[in-house]
C-alpha positions as a Python dict, from the first residue, in 0.01 Angstrom:
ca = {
    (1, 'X'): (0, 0, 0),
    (2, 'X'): (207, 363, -103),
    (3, 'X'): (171, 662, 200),
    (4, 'X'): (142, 1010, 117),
    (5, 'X'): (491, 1188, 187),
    (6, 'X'): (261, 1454, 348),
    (7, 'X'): (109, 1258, 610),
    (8, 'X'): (138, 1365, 965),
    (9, 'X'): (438, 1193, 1164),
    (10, 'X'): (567, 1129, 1521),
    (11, 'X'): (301, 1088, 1758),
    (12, 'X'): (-37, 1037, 1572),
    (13, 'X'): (-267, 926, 1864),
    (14, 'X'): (-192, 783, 2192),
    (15, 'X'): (-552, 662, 2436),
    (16, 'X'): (-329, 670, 2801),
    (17, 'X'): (-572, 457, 2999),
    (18, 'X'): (-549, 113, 2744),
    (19, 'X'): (-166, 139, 2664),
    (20, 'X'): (143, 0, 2802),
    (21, 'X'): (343, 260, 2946),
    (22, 'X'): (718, 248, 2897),
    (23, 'X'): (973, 369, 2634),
    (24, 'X'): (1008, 182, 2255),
    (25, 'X'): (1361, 113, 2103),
    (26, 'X'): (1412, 142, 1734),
    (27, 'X'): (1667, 198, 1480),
    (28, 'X'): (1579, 386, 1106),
    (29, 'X'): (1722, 188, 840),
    (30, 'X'): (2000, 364, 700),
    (31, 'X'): (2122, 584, 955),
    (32, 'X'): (2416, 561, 1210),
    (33, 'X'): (2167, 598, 1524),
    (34, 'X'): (1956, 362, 1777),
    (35, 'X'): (1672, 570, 1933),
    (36, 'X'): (1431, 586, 2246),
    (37, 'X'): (1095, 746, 2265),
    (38, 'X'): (873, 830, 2539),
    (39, 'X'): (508, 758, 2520),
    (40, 'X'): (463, 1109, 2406),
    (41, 'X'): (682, 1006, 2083),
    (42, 'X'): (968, 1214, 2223),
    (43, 'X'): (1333, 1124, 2159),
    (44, 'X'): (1459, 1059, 2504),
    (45, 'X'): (1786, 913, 2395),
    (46, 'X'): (1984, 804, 2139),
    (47, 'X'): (2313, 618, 2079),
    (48, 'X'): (2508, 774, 1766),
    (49, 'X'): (2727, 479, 1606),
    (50, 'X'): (2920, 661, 1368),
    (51, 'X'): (3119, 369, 1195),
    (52, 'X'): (2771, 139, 1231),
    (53, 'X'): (2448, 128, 1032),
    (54, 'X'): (2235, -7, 1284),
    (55, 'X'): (1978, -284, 1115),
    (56, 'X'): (1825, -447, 1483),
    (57, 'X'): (1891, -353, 1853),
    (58, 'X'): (1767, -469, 2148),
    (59, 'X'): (1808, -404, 2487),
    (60, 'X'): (1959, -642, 2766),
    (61, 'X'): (1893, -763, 3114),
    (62, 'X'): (2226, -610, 3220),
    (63, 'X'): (2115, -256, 3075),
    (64, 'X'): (2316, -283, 2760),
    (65, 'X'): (2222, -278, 2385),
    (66, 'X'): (2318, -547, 2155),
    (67, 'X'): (2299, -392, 1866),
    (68, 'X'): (2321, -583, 1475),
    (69, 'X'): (2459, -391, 1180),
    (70, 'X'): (2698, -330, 883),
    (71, 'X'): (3016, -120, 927),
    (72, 'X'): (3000, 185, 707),
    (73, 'X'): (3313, 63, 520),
    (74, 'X'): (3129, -243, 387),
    (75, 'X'): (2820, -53, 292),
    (76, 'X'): (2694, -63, -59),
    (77, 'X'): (2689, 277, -235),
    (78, 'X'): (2380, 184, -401),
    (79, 'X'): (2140, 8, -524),
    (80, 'X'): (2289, -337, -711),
    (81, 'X'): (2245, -349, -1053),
    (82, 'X'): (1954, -668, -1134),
    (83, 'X'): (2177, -753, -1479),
    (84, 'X'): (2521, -752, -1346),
    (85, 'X'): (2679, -1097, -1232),
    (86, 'X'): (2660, -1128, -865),
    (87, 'X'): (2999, -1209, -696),
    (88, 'X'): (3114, -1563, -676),
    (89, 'X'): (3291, -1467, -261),
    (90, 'X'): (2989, -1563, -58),
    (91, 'X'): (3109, -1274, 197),
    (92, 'X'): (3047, -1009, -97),
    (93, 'X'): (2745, -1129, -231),
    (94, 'X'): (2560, -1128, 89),
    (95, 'X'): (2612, -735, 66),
    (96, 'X'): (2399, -745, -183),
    (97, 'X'): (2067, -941, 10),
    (98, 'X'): (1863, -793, 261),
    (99, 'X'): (1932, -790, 594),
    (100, 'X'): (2323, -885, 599),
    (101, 'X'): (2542, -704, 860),
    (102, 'X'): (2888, -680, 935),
    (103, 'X'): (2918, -697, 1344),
    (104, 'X'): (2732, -781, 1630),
    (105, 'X'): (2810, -501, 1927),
    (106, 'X'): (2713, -492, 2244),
    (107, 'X'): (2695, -137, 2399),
    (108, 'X'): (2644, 67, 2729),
    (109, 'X'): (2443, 353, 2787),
    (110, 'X'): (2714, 594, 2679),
    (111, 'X'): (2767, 381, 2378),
    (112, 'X'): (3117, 216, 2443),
    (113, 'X'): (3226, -93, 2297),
    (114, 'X'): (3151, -391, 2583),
    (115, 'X'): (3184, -700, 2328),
    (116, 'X'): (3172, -803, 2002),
    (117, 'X'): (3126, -1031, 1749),
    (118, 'X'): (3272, -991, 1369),
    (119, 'X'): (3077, -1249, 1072),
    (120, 'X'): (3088, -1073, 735),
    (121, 'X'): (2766, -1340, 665),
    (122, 'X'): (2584, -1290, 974),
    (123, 'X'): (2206, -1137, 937),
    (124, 'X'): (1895, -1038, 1044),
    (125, 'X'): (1872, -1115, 1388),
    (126, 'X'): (2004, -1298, 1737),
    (127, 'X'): (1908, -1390, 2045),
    (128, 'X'): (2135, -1349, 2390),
    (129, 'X'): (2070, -1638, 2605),
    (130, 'X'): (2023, -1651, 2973),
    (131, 'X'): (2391, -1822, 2977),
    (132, 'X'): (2545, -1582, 2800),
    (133, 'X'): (2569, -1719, 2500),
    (134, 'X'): (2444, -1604, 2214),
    (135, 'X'): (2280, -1754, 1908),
    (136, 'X'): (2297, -1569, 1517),
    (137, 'X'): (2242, -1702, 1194),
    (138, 'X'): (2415, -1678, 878),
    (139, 'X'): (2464, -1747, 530),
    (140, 'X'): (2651, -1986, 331),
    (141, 'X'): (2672, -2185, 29),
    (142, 'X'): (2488, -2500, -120),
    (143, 'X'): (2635, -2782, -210),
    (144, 'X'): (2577, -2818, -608),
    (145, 'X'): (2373, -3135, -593),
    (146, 'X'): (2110, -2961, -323),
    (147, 'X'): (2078, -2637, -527),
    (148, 'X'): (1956, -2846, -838),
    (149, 'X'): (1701, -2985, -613),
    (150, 'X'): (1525, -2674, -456),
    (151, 'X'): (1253, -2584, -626),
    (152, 'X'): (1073, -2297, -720),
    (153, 'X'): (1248, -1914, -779),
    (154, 'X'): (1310, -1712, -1118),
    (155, 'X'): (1602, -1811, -1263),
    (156, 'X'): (1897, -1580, -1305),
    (157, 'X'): (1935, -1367, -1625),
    (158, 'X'): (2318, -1408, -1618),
    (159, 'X'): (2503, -1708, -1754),
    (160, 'X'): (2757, -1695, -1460),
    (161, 'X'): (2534, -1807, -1140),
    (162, 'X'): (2740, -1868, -802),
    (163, 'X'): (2604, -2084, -561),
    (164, 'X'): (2280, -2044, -394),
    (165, 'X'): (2276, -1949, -43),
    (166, 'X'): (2133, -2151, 263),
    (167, 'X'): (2087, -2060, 634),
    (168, 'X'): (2281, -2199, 924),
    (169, 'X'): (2142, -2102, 1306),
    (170, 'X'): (2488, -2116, 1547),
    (171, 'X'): (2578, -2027, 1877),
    (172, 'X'): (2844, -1905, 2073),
    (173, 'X'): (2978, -1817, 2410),
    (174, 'X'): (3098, -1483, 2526),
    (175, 'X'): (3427, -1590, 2419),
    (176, 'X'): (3347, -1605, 2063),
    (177, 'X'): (3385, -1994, 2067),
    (178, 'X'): (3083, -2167, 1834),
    (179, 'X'): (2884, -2442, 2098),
    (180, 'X'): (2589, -2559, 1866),
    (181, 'X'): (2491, -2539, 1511),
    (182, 'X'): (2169, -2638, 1330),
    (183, 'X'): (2197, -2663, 949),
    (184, 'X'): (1866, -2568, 783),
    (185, 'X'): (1932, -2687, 453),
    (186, 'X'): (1930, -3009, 593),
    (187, 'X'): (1571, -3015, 806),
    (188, 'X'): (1412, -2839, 491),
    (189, 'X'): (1303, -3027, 211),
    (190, 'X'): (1371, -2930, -105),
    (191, 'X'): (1093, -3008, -288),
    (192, 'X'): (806, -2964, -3),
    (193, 'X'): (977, -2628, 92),
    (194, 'X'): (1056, -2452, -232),
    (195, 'X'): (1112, -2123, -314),
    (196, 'X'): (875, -1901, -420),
    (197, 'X'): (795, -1886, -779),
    (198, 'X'): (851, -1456, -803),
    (199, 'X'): (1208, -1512, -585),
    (200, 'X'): (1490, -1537, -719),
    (201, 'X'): (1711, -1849, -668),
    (202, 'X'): (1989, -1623, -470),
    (203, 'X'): (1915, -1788, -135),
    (204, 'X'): (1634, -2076, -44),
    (205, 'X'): (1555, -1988, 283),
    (206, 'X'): (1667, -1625, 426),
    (207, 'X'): (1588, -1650, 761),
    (208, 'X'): (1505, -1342, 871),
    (209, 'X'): (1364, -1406, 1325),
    (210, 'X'): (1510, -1635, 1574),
    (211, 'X'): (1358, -1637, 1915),
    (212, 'X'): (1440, -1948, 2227),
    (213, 'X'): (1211, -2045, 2450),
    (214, 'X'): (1231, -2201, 2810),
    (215, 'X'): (1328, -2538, 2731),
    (216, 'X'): (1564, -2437, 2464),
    (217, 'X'): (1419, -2482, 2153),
    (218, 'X'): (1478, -2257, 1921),
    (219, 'X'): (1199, -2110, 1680),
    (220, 'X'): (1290, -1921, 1301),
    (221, 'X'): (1125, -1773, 1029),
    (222, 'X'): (1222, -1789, 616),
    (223, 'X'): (1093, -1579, 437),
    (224, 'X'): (1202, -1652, 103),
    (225, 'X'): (1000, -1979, 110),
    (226, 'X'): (736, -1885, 372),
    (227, 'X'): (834, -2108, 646),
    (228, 'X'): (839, -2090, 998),
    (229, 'X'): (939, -2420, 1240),
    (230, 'X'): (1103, -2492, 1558),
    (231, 'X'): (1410, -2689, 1617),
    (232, 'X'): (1396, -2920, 1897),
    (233, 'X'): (1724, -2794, 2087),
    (234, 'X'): (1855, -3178, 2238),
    (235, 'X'): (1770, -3328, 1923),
    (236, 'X'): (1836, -3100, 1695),
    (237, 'X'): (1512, -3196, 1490),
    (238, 'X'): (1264, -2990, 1294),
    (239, 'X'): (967, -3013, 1501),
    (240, 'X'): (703, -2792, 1336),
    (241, 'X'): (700, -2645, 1040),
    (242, 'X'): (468, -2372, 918),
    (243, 'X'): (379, -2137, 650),
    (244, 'X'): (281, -2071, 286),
    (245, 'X'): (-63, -2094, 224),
    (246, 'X'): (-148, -1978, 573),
    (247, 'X'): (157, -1744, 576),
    (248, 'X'): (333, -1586, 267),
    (249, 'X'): (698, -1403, 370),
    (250, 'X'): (636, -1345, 688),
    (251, 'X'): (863, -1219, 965),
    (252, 'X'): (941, -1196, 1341),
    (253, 'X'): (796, -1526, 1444),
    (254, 'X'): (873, -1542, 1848),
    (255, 'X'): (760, -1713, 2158),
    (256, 'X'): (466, -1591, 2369),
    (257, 'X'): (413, -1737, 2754),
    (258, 'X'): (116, -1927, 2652),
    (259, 'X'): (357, -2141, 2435),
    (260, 'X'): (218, -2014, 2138),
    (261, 'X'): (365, -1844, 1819),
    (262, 'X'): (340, -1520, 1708),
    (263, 'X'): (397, -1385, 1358),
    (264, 'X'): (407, -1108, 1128),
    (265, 'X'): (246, -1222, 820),
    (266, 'X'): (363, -961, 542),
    (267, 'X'): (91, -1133, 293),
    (268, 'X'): (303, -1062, -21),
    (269, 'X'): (245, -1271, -338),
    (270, 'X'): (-72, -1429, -155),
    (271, 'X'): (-359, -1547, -353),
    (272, 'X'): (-611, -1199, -367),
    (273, 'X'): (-538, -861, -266),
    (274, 'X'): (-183, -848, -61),
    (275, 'X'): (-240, -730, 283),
    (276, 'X'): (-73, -773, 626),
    (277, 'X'): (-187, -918, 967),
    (278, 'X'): (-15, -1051, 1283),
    (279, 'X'): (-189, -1353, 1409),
    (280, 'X'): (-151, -1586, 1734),
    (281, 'X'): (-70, -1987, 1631),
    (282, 'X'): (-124, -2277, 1786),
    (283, 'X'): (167, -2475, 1686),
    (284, 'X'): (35, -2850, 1808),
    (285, 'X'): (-261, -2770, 1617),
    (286, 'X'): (-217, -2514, 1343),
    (287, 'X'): (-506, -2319, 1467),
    (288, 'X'): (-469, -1928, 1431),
    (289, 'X'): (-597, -1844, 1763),
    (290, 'X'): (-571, -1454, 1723),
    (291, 'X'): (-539, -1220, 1473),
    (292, 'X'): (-471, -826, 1393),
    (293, 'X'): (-635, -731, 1050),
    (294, 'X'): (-704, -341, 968),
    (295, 'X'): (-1055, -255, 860),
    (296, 'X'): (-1027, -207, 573),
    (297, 'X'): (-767, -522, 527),
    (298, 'X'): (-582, -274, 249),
    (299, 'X'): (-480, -8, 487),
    (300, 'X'): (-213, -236, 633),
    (301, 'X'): (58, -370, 448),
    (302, 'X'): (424, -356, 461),
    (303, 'X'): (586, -591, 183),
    (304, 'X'): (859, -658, 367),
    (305, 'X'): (1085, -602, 699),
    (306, 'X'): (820, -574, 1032),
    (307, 'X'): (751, -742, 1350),
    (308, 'X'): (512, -766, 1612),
    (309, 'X'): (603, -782, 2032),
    (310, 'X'): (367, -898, 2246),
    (311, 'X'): (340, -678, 2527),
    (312, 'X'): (331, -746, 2952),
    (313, 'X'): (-66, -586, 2951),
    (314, 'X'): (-201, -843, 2650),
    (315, 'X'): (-149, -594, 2372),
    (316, 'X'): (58, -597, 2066),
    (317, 'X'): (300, -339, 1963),
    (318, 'X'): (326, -374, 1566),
    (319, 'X'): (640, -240, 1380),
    (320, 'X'): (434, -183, 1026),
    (321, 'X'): (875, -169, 841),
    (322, 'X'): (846, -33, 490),
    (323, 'X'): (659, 274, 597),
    (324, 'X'): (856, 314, 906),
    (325, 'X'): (472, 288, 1094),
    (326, 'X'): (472, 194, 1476),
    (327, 'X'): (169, 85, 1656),
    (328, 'X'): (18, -70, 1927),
    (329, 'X'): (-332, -259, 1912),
    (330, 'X'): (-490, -412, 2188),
    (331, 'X'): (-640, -783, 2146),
    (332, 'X'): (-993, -650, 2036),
    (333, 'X'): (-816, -467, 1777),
    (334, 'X'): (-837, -137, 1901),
    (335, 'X'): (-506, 70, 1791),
    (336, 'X'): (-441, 268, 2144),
    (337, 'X'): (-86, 476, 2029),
    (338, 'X'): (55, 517, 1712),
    (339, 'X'): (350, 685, 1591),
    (340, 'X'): (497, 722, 1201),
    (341, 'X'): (852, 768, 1177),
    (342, 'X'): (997, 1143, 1047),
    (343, 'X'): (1373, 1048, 1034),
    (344, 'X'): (1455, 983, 662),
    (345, 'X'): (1717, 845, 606),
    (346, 'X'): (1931, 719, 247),
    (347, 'X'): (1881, 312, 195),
    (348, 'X'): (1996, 181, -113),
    (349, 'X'): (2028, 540, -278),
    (350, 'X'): (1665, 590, -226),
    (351, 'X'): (1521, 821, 79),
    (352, 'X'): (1366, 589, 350),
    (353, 'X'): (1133, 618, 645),
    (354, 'X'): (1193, 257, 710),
    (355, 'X'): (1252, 18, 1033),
    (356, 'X'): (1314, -330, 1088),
    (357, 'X'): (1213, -388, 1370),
    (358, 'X'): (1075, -180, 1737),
    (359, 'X'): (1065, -298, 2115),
    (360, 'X'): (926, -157, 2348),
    (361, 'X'): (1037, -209, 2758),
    (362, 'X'): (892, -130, 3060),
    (363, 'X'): (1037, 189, 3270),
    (364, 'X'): (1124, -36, 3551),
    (365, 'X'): (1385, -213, 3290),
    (366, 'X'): (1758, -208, 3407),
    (367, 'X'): (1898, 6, 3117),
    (368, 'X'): (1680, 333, 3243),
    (369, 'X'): (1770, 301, 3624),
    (370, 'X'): (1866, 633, 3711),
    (371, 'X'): (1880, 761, 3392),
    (372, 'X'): (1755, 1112, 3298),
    (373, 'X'): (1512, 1063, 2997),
    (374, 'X'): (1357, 1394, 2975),
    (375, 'X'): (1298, 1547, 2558),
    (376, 'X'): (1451, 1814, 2637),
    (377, 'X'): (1784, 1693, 2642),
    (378, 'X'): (1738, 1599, 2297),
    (379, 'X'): (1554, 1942, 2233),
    (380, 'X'): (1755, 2050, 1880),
    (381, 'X'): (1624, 1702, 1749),
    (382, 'X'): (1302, 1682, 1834),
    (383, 'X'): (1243, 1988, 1676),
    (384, 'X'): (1448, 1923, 1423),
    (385, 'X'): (1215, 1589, 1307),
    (386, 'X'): (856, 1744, 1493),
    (387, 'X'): (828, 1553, 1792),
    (388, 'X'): (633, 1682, 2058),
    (389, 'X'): (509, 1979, 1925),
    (390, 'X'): (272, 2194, 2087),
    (391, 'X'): (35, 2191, 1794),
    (392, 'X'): (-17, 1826, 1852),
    (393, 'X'): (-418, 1743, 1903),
    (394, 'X'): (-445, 1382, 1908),
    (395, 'X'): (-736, 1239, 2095),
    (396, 'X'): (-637, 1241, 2501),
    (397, 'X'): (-284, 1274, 2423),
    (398, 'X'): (-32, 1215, 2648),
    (399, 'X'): (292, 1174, 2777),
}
């Protein structure tokens, strides 16, 4: 669905009594900057990574922000060129899909270096385990025989054609040292998991969420053939597997308490009208237990990029990516804050509005004890991008 360029931005509408209070974390696609807003849609902080493009950041038990993103000396100076030959090097062909980074930093408040971790093919996402450890994805190549197998996906226009990519899920300890590895190109099937047919054959799976649950197991999302499953952590098994026709390049699959599975479903390349939703599954028995659809279905849709956190009170904050759209919608569907990104920032040569990915955190979280979060420390940019201005008249707005 296209936006006007004209519509209103920051802090649209915000009903005080039905929304979780607290402070959402978010990152522009683009930029060199990781930012924190008040209720009131007021930048209350911000980390400035000069030498980072930030893609996802999150924020940790111990108060720090692990924070995923390409170095600005590996980033492209444009958009790739659809005719040219991709590289054969795995490590600069990645550049060229969505969602690769460069480094995996974790941060204090004052934005210092704590620990890192360097993977040229590392993307999309990770989660830091209660051990420590932490567990990332990344790319690498096909063996020959499996890429003739995979289904699906336009073929490429070139006569030159380096391998096609797969996904690998790994983790490792705060040493850097790898502990466990789960190979999907060998729990997919490459026949009953094929890509899909308006993809191209760069990649078969491109995860694009990870989340762990208590016991372990460890639960992903591909968008490139609309799957999501869970791998059984002892056995290292594919225990559920999910997707296209319910869900069609979807993203941000995670855990909720009830053991069920949440997902953003970006509806592209679906049978009918594309149009998003974020729905609630059952995954012993398939059922979609919940779901978020706007009325009418049309007026949400991002094609890609987006999530979905469910939130401590029962609502759902909704990251609606392309248009850089942030919401938060309680289970009857009522949207009770919203807020639409003003920070444009250069992606791919093109001016963006866009965000991966938002979490929000309670203020009793770690990261804000003692800290001063007041706008007005940030007064020159939120003026600068129209945040919290006076002439504001949003029904019972509110800090």
């Amino acid at each position: 669905m296209g936006y006007s360029a004209y519509r209103p931005t920051g802090l649209t509408h915000h009903h005080p009594q039905r929304s979780f209070k607290g402070y959402t974390v978010f990152s522009p696609l683009g930029g060199n900057s990781t930012f924190v807003l008040d209720m009131g849609g007021r930048i209350v902080h911000r980390w400035h990574t000069p030498d980072l493009r930030p893609f996802n950041a999150v924020l940790l038990d111990n108060g720090n922000l692990l924070v995923l993103g390409t170095e600005t000396k590996f980033v492209s100076s444009g958009p790739r060129d659809p005719d040219a030959a991709l590289p054969t090097e795995l490590k600069e062909r990645v550049r060229g899909f969505g969602g690769n980074a460069t480094v995996l930093r974790e941060i204090d408040w004052d934005g210092e270096t704590v620990w890192e971790h360097q993977n040229e093919t590392q993307h999309h996402d990770f989660v830091r385990l209660p051990n420590g450890n932490t567990l990332l994805v990344e790319w690498v190549d096909l063996p020959e025989e499996l890429e003739r197998q995979v289904r699906g996906g336009q073929r490429a226009r070139t006569r030159v054609r380096p391998p096609m990519a797969g996904d690998e899920i790994y983790e490792i300890d705060p040493s850097g040292k790898e502990v466990w590895r789960a190979k999907l190109w060998e729990l997919h099937d490459p026949r009953r998991d094929p890509i899909c047919p308006l993809e191209e054959r760069k990649e078969w799976t491109h995860v694009n969420s990870l989340d762990v649950n208590a016991d372990g197991d460890v639960l992903f999302s591909c968008r490139t053939n609309s799957r999501v499953g869970i791998i059984n952590r002892s056995s290292g098994e594919l225990t559920w597997s999910y997707g296209q026709p319910e869900t069609f390049h979807q993203h941000n699959a995670t855990w909720l308490e009830n053991g069920n599975v949440q997902i953003f479903d970006n509806g592209m390349h679906r049978i009918g009208m594309p149009r998003s939703r974020v729905i609630e599954v059952n995954p012993k028995t398939d059922e979609v237990v919940w779901e978020y659809l706007a009325s009418p279905d049309i007026q949400f849709l991002s094609a890609h990029i987006s999530g979905a956190q469910r939130l401590p009170n029962g609502n759902t904050l909704v990251c609606e990516g392309a248009p850089g759209r942030l919401f938060e919608t309680t289970k009857e569907r009522e949207i009770v804050w919203e807020w639409v990104n003003p920070i444009v920032e250069t992606l791919r040569g093109d001016p963006s509005t866009s965000i991966f990915r938002a979490h929000r955190y309670g203020p009793d979280h770690r990261a804000f004890d003692g800290r001063s979060l007041e706008p007005r420390r940030y007064m020159d940019l939120n003026r600068l991008y129209g945040l919290g201005r006076p002439g504001f008249r949003g029904p019972r707005s509110g800090g």
